[in-house]
C-alpha positions in Angstrom: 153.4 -8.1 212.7 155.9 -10.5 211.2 152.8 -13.3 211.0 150.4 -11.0 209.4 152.9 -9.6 207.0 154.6 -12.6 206.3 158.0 -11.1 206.8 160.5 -9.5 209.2 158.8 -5.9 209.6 161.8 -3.9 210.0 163.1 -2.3 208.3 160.4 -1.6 206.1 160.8 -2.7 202.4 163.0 -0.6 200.3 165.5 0.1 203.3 168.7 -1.1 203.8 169.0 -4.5 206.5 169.9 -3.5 209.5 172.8 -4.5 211.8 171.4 -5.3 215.1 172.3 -2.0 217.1 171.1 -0.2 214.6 167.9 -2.6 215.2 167.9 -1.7 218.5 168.2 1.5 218.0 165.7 1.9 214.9 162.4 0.3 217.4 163.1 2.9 219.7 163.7 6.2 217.8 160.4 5.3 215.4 156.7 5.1 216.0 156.1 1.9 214.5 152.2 2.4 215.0 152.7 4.8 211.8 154.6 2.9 210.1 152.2 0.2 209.6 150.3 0.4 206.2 147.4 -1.0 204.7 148.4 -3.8 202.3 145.6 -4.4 200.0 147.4 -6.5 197.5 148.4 -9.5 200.4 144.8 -8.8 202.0 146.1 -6.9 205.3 144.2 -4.3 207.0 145.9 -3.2 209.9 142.6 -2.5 212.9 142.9 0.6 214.9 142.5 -1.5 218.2 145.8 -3.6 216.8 147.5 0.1 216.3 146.2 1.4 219.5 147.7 -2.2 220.7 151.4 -1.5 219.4 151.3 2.1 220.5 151.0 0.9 224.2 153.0 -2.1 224.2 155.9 0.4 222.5 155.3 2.8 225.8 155.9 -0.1 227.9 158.8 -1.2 225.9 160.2 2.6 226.1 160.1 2.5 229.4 162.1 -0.3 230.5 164.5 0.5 228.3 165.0 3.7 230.4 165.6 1.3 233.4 
């Protein structure tokens, strides 16, 4: 995300920085599949398959964080 955007994702622009619990605990209150928008302007189209991609690798992280 950071590559294709060309910036640290999160918190999403307009939002205060974060310190890095609040990090922490930002990625795993929020579905950052949703998050992600379209950004015309900068030629970025985000592909369902890359969504579908987050979405899973976000489960995975969920659940070793519960570990």
């Amino acid at each position: 995300m950071e590559v294709a955007q060309a910036r640290f994702p999160f918190p999403p622009p307009g939002h205060p920085a974060l310190s890095m619990i609040d990090l922490v605990q930002y990625l795993l209150v929020t579905d950052i599949a949703q998050l992600l928008e379209d950004e015309p302007e900068k030629n970025l189209k985000w592909s369902a398959a890359f969504r579908h991609f987050l979405s899973k690798w976000l489960l995975l992280f969920e659940h070793h964080a519960d570990e």
